[in-house]
Each structure stands twice: as C-alpha cells, then as structure tokens.
C-alpha positions as CSV (number, residue, x, y, z in Angstrom):
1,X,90.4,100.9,86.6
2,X,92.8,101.0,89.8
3,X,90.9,98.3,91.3
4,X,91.6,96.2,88.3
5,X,95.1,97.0,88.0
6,X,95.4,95.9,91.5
7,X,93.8,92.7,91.1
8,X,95.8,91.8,88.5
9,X,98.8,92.4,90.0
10,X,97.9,90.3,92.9
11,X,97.0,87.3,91.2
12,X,100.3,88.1,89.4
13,X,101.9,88.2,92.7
14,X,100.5,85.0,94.0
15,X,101.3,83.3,90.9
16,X,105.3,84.4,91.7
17,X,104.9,83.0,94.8
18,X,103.5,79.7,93.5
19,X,106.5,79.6,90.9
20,X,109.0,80.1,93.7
21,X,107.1,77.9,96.0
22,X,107.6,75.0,92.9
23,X,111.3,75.6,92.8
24,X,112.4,75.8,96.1
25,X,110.6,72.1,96.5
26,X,111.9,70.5,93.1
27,X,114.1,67.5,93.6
28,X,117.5,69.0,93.4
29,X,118.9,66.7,90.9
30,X,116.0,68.6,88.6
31,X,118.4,71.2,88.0
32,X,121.1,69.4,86.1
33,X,124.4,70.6,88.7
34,X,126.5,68.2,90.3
35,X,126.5,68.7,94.1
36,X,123.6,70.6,93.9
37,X,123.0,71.7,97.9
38,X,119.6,72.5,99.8
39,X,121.1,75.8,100.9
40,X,121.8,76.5,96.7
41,X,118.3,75.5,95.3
42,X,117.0,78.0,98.1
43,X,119.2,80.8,96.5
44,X,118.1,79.7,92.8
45,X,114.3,79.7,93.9
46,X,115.2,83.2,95.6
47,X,116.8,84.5,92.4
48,X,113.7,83.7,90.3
49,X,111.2,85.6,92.3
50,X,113.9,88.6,91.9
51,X,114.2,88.1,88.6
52,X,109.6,87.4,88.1
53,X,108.6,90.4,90.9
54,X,111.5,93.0,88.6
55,X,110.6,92.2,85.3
56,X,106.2,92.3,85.9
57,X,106.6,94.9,89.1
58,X,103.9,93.3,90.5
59,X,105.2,95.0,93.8
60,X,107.6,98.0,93.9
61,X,110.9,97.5,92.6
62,X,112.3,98.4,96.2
63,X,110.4,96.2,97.8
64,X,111.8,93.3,95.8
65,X,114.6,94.2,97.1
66,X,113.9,94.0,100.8
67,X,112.1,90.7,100.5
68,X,115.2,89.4,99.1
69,X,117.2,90.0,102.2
70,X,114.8,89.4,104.6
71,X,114.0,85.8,103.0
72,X,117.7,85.1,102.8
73,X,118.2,86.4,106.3
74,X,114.9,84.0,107.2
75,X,115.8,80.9,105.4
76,X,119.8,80.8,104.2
77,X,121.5,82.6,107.2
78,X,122.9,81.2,110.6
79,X,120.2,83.1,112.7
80,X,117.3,81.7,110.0
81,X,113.9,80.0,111.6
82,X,114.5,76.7,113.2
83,X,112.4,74.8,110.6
84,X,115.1,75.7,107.8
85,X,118.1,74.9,109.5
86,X,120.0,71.9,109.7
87,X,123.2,70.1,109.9
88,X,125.4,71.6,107.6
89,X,127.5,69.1,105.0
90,X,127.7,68.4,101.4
91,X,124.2,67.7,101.4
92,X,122.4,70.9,103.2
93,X,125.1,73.3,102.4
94,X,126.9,76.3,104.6
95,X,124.4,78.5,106.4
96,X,125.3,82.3,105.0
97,X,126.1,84.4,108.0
98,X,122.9,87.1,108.7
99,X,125.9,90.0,109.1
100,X,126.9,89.8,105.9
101,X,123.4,89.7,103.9
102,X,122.1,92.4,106.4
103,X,125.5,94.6,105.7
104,X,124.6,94.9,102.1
105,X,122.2,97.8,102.8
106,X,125.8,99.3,104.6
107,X,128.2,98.3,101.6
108,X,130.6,101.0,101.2
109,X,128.9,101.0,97.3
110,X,125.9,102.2,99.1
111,X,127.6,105.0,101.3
112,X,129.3,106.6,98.1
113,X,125.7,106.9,97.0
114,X,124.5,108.6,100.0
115,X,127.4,111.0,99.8
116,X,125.8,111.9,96.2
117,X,122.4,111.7,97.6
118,X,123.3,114.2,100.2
119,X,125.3,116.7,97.6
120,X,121.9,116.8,96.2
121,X,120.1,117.9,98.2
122,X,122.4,120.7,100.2
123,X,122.7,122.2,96.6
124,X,119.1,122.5,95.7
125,X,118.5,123.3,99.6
126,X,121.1,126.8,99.2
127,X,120.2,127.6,95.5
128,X,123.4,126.0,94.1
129,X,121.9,124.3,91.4
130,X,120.3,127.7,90.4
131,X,123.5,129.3,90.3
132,X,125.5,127.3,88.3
133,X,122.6,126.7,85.7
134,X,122.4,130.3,85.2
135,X,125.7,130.7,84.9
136,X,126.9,127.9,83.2
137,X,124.0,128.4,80.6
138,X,125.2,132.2,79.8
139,X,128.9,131.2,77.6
140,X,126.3,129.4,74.7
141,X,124.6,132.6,74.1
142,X,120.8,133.1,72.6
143,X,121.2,131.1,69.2
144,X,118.3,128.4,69.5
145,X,120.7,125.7,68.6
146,X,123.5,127.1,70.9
147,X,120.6,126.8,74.1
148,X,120.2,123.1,72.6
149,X,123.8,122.8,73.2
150,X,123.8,124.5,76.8
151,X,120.7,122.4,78.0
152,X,122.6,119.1,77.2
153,X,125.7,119.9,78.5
154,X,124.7,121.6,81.8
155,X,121.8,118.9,82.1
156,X,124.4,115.6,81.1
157,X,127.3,117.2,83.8
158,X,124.5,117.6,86.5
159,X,123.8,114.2,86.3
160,X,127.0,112.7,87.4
161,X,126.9,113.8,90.6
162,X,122.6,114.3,91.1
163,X,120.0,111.6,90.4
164,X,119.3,111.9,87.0
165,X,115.8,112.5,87.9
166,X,116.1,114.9,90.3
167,X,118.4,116.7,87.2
168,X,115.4,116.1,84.9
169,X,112.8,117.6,86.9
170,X,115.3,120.5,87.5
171,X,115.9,121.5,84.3
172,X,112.4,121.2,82.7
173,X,111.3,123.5,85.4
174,X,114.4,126.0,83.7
175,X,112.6,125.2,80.6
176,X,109.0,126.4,81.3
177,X,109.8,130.0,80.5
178,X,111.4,129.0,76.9
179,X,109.1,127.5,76.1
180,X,106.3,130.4,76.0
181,X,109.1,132.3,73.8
182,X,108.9,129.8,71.3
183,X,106.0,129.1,68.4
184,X,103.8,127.0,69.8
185,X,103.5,124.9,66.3
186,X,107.6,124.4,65.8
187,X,109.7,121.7,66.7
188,X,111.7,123.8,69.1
189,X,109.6,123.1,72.2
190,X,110.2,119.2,71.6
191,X,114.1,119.5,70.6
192,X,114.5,121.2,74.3
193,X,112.3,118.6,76.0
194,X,113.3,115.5,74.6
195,X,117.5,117.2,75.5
196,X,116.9,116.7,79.2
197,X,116.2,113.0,79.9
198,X,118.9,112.1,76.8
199,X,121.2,114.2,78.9
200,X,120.2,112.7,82.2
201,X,120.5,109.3,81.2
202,X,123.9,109.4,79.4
203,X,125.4,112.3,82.0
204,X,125.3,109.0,84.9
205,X,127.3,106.8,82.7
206,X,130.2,109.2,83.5
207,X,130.7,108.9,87.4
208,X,130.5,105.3,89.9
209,X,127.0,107.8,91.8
210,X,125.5,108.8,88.5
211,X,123.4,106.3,88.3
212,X,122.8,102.7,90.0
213,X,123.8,100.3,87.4
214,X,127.3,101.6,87.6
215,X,127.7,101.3,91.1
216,X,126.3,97.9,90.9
217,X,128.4,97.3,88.1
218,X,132.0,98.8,90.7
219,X,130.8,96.7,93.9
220,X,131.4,93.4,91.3
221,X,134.5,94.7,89.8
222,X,136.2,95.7,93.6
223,X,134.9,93.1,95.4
224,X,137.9,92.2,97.7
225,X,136.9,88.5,97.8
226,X,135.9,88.6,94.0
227,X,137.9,90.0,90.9
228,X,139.2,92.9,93.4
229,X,140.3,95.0,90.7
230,X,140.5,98.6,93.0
231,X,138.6,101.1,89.7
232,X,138.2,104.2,92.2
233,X,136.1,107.5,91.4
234,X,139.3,109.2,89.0
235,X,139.9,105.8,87.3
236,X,135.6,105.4,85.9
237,X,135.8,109.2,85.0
238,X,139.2,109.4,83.4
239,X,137.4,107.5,80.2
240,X,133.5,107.4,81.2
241,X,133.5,111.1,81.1
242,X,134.9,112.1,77.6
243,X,132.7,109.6,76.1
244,X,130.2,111.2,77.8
245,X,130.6,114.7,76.0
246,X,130.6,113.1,72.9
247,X,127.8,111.7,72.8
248,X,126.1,114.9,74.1
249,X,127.6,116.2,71.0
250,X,126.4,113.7,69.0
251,X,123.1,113.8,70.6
252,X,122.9,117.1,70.0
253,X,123.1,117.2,66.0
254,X,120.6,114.1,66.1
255,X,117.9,116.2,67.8
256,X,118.4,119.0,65.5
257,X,118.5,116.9,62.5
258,X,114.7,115.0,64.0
259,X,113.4,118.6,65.6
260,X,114.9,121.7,63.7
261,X,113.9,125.2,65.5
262,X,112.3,127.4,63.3
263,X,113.0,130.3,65.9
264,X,116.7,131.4,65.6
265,X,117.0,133.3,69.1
266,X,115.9,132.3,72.5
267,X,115.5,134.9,75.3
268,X,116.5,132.7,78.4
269,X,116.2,133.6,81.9
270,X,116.8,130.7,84.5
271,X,114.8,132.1,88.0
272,X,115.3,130.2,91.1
273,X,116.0,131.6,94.6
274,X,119.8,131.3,95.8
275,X,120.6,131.6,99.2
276,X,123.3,134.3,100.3
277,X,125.3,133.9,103.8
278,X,128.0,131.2,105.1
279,X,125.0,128.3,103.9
280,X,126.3,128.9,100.5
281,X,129.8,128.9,101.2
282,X,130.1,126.3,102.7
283,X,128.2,124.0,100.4
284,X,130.3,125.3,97.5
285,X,133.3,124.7,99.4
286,X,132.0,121.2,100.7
287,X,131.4,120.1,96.8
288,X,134.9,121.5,95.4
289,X,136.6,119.6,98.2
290,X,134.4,115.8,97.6
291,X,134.8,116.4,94.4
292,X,138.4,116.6,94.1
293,X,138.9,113.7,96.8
294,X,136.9,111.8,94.3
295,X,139.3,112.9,91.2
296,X,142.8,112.7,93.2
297,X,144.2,108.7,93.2
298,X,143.5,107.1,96.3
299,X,147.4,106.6,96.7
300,X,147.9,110.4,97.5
301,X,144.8,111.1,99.6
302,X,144.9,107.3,101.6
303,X,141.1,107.5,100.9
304,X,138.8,105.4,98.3
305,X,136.0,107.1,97.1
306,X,133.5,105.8,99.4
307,X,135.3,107.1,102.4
308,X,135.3,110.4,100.3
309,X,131.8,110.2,100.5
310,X,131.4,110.3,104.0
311,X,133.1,114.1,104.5
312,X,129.9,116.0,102.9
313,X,127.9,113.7,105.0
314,X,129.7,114.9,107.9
315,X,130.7,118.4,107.2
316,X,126.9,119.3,106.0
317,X,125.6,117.5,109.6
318,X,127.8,119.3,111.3
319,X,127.4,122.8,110.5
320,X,123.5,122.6,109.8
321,X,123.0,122.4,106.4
322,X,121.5,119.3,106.3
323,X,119.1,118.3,109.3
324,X,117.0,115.4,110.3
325,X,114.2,116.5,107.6
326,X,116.4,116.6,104.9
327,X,117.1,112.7,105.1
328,X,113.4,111.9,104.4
329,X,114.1,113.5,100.9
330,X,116.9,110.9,100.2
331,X,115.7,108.1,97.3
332,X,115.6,105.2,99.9
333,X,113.7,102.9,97.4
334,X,117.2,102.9,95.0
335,X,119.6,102.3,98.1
336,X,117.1,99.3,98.7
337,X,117.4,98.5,95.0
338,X,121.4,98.3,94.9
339,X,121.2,96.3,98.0
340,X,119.0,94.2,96.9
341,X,121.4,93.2,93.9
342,X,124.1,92.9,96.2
343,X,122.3,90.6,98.9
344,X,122.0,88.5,95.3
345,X,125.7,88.5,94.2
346,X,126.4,87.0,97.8
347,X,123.7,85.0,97.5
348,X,125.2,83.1,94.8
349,X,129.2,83.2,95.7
350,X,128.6,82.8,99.7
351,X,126.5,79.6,99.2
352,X,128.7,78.3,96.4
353,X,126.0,78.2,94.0
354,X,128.7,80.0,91.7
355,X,130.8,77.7,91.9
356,X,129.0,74.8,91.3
357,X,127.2,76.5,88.4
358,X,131.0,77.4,87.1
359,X,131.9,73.7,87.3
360,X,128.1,72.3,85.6
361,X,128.2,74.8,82.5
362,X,131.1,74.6,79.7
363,X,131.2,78.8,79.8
364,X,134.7,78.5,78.5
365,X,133.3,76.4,75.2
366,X,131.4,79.6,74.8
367,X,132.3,82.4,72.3
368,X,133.2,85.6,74.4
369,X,132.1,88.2,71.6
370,X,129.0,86.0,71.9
371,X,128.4,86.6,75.7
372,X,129.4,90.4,75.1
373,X,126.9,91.4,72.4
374,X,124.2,89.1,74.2
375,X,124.3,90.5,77.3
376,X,124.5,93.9,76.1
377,X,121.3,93.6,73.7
378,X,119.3,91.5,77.0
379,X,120.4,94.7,79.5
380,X,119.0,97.1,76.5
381,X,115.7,95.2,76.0
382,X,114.7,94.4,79.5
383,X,116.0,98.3,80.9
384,X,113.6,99.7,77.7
385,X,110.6,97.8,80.1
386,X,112.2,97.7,83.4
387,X,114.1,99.8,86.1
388,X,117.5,100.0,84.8
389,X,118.7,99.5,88.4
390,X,116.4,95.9,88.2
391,X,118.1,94.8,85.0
392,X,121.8,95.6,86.4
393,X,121.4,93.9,89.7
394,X,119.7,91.1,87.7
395,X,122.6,90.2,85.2
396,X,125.7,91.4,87.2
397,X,125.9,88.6,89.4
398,X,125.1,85.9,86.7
399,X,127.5,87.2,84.3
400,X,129.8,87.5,87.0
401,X,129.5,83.7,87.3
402,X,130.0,83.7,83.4
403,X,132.9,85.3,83.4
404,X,134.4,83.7,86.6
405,X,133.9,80.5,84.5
406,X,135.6,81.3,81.2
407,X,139.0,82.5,82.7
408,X,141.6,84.2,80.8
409,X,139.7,83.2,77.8
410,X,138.0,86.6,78.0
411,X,141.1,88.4,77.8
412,X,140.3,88.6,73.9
413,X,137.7,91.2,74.3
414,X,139.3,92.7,77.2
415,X,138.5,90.9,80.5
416,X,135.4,91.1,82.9
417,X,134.9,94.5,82.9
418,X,134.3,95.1,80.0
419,X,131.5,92.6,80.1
420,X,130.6,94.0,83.4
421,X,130.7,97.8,82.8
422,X,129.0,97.0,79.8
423,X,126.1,96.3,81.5
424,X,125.7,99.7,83.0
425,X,126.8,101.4,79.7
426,X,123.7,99.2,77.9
427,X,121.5,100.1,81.1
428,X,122.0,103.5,80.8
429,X,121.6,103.9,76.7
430,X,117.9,102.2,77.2
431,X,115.4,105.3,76.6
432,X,113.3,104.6,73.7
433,X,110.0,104.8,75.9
434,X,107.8,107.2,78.3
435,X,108.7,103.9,80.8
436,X,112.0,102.8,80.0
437,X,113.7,105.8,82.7
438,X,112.3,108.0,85.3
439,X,113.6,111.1,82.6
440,X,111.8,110.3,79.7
441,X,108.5,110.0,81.9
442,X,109.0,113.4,83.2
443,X,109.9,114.7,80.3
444,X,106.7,112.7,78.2
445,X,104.2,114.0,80.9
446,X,105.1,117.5,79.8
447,X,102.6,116.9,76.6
448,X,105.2,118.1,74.5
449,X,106.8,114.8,73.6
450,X,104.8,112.0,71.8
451,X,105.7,108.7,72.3
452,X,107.3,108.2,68.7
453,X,109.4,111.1,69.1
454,X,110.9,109.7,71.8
455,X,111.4,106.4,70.0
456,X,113.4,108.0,66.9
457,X,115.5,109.7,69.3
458,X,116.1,107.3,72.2
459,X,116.7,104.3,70.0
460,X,119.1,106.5,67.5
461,X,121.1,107.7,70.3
462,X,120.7,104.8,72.5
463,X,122.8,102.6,69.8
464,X,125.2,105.0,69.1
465,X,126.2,104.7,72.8
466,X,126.6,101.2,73.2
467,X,128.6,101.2,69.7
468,X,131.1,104.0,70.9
469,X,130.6,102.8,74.7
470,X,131.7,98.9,73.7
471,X,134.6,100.2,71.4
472,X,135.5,102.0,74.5
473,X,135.7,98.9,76.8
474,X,136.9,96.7,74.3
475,X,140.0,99.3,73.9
476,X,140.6,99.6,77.1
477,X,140.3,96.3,77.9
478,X,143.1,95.3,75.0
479,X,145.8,98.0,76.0
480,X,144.9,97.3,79.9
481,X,144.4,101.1,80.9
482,X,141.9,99.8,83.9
C-alpha cells in the first residue's frame, strides 16, 4: 500500500513539474498582460507549482516551501545560474536580489514565531503548562458541563501563544484519566474530545503567533514597502481575543446540544511533573514580562512585537533553560511554510508581476462584497483539504494584488484588511475533517471521535466564526478602529 501511495505521488510529482515546465516556456503574450516580462512568467510558472505541490502534497508542505526559494534564488535573483540571466530591460525584466528572497526565512514575521515557538517549549520543559492547567481547570468545579467549559477555555487561551497542536496533544493527554470516569456508552467522552481541537483551532485566531495564517496574514498588512499599516501584538488582540471567547462560548453550548453527558459530575485530576527551583521562576517571569511587551503599544516600550520576541529567546539561552537540544524540538517545517508564502508575495511585487497584473485586470469593475465572500468560502474549502498555512500563503499575496488594484473602492467593506485578515479568520474556522488541521487528527485518532461527529460540529461552528468573524472586520473596517 505504501509503495503505491508513493508511486502515485511521484508520477503526480513529475506531472507538476511537466505543468510548470509548460508554463515557464509558453509564449508570453499567452498570458493576456501587457508588458508581460521573462523574469514575470518565471514567477507565474513558480507560483503554479506552489499552488499544484500544496493543494495534492505530493511532497511535504515544507518542502514546497524551500523549493520555492531555492528556484527563485536559482533562476529570478542577481546571483542566479548563468544560463537564466540576461540583460535586464523591458523585455527580460529586473533580476530580484538573492538577499531579499533568502531573508524571508529571517523576516521579523518569522522571529515573533520563534519567540512563541521557544515559550513553548521552556513551559512544557519546567512543568508550566501543568501548573496552570491544574489550576486554571479548578474555578469550573466537577459539573460535567462546567469541565466542558474549563477544557475549552484553558485549551482556546493556550493556543494563542503554543502551537495549536502541541495544545492538542497536551490536553488530550489531561483528558485520558476522565475519560475512564465516564460511561463508556455516553456522549461525554466525545463532547470532551471533540472540545480540544475546536478550542485549538479558534484559540490562534486571537494572537499574530497563534497560528500561521495570521502571521502571514500581518507580514502583508505591515509590509513597509506595501500597505504598511503598523497592527502590533496589542492592536490583533484588542478585538481577535474577545471574539475568541465567544465563540468558545458558543462552541460550547453547540457540543452540548450534539453530545449531552449523561454523567453529571467528573472527578478530575490533571498529573504532570512540575519542576521546582529558580528553572520555574524564571520561565514564569520570562512569560509575564513577553507577554506584556506584546500587550503594551509599541509607542511606550520603543519595541514592535517581533523585537519582543527576541527577549525569551535571549533570556531562556542565557540562563540555561533552553539549550542546543531544545531547538531540534522547534516546528521547522511551519517556519519554512511562512517563508515560503513570503518568498511568494516578493515574488510577485519585487518582479512587478503585481503591477502589471493590477494594470491587465479591471479589479476595480469588480464587486468588493463579491471578492470578500469568495475569498473567504475558497480559504474555507481548500483549508478543509489542505494545510491552513498552504491556503494562506496561497491567497494572501494574490488578493493582495486584488486589493492593491481596486483602491479606495474597498473602503465600503472596510479596506484590505478585512479582506486580508479574513483569510486567516476563514483558515482557521476550517475543521470539518480528521485532515482539515493537525487538532482534529489528534483528536480523531483517539477512536472516540467518528468522522461525522466531527463534521456536525466543525462545519456548525466553523460558520458561526466566519459569520461573527466577518461582522467583526467589516465593523472595524467601517469605524476605522485598525
């Protein structure tokens, strides 16, 4: 069966290839854009093995990713192979500089995600996760529902600031002594299970690090050279986070009204070793301080929040809590994902492709509510199948060539970001399948959860989030709060 699947997925791969082979050598006046350049056709043949190797993941999502930079650095940069260079005019194009596509992998984006990466890890490495679960699980009592309640909360707030499936895997290992206090036969077992990856995926809505799509979503929105529009840390949370806990509410009465417990009381114990000593101390301190940094304006502290993220970084190295091991436990593959997207958005605004695609397609004849509910319903579809991190870095940079093109006309629906932020709001709502997030398959290979259970709940919660989390853009888009 492996060998199979393998074989499949090369001929798969070669027939990407073949496709990007055919559209890197079309005659560029194929392609219907005035001033078309060689340089341009190689990003567009570029972009549509990203877009072929995502959506059929006939090779790892991450290692889309790297190929992307290393063809662009091989064939669009000054320091590419002799054999794709030439003279550059309005024909061949401008030669992107190798720095810049190499220094997406070091975008300040990425290093706020290392910062939470790094958080992470020193808290599950002292025993801080432990402590706060327990303790944070204790004011909600030993009414079933109540626990419901606790697990969704505690699980949605631990994923702003920890991969959502590190969170997952966390709290279903909390869960495994519940779950042998409750009747094997009632619903209560799946209510619990089915709380942790709906938690996990809406908790990262709330911060820029809870999850990839919004920090490919922020590099767009601050891009100096682009719509530079400064959102730090404070400004995402000061309205991602409330919707947040309402839709943890909400979420909560939905999975008791699909999954009642039948079992009124649940004896919970959360067991986990916590580390005593300075170790502890100083991680606790280390996280109150980031995460005030994070919270406080930049104008009072002088710091954005990707600076911010370099002083656990530093203070953990420092004093030992972190060592050279530890790194090897960081999620490289998603840093390579986000970079990936990134190397794409320069991709298409450093060569000018952009531009010319601005100038070739009447976006501003288009209907803005049209783009915004399109968009939104593509990102849901594809992140139901895909990597959620895929499906952003995908759409962010076309539709921030949409919206570059149609001007103020988007002002009626509240400007860019609410396009743009929309995307990672539509990203993260997608959990109707055992595939659609890293969560739900931890949380379906507990045997608990069958695959239509998931569906009721995922696609009943997931459109109640892009409902509330559009109204939300659109209204802060109309009384300019961002």
């Amino acid at each position: 069966m492996s060998g199979q699947l393998n074989t499949k997925k090369l001929f798969t791969f070669l027939g990407i290839i073949a496709v990007t082979a055919i559209v890197w050598n079309l005659p560029i006046d194929t392609f219907g854009i005035d001033g078309l350049t060689v340089i341009q056709q190689r990003i567009i043949a570029i972009f549509v093995f990203a877009t072929l190797s995502w959506i059929t993941e006939a090779v790892p999502s991450w290692a889309t990713s790297l190929a992307i930079i290393t063809v662009m650095c091989l064939t669009v940069s000054n320091n590419s192979l002799s054999m794709f260079k030439g003279e550059e005019n309005e024909v061949f194009g401008t030669l992107l500089k190798s720095k810049e596509i190499m220094a997406t992998f070091a975008n300040p984006v990425i290093i706020l995600f290392l910062g939470g990466f790094i958080l992470a890890i020193a808290a599950t490495k002292s025993g801080l996760d432990v402590l706060l679960a327990r303790n944070l699980i204790k004011p909600f009592g030993r009414k079933s529902e109540n626990v419901l309640l606790g697990f969704l909360l505690i699980t949605g707030v631990f994923s702003m600031f920890v991969s959502n499936t590190a969170t997952a895997a966390m709290m279903l290992t909390f869960l495994t002594p519940v779950f042998a206090a409750l009747p094997p036969n009632g619903k209560g077992r799946i209510a619990l299970t089915m709380s942790i990856p709906v938690a996990a995926n809406l908790g990262g809505m709330a911060t820029p690090i809870g999850t990839p799509p919004n920090a490919i979503a922020l590099q767009a929105l601050n891009d100096p050279e682009g719509l530079n529009m400064g959102i730090g840390f404070g400004n995402w949370m000061a309205f991602m986070f409330p919707l947040v806990i309402i839709l943890l509410f909400i979420s909560w009465r939905i999975i008791l009204k699909f999954f009642p417990f039948t079992q009124k009381t649940i004896e919970l114990e959360i067991k986990g070793h916590i580390h005593s000593g300075w170790r502890m101390w100083v991680v606790s301190g280390t996280f109150i301080l980031t995460i005030l940094l994070w919270l406080i304006p930049g104008k009072i502290t002088g710091m954005d929040s990707n600076t911010v993220a370099m002083v656990p970084m530093g203070i953990f190295a420092i004093t030992g809590v972190i060592t050279g091991k530890d790194l090897q436990e960081i999620n490289w593959s998603v840093i390579w994902m986000v970079a990936g997207g990134f190397a794409l958005g320069l991709g298409m605004n450093g060569s000018g492709l952009a531009d010319r695609a601005i100038e070739s397609i009447p976006f501003k004849e288009f209907s803005p509510v049209i783009i915004l509910i399109l968009s939104g319903l593509i990102c849901y579809f594809l992140s139901n199948f895909i990597s959620n991190t895929a499906t952003a870095a995908l759409l962010v940079p076309i539709l921030s060539v949409v919206c570059a093109g149609m001007g103020d006309t988007l002002n009626s629906i509240g400007g860019t970001s609410t396009i743009l932020i929309g995307i990672a709001i539509a990203a993260s709502s997608a959990m109707c399948l055992p595939i659609s997030t890293p969560p739900n398959a931890i949380a379906y290979s507990t045997g608990l959860v069958k695959q239509n259970d998931m569906l009721k709940v995922g696609l009943t919660v997931g459109i109640i989030s892009m409902i509330l989390g559009y109204a939300l853009l659109f209204f802060i888009g109309e009384t300019h709060l961002l």
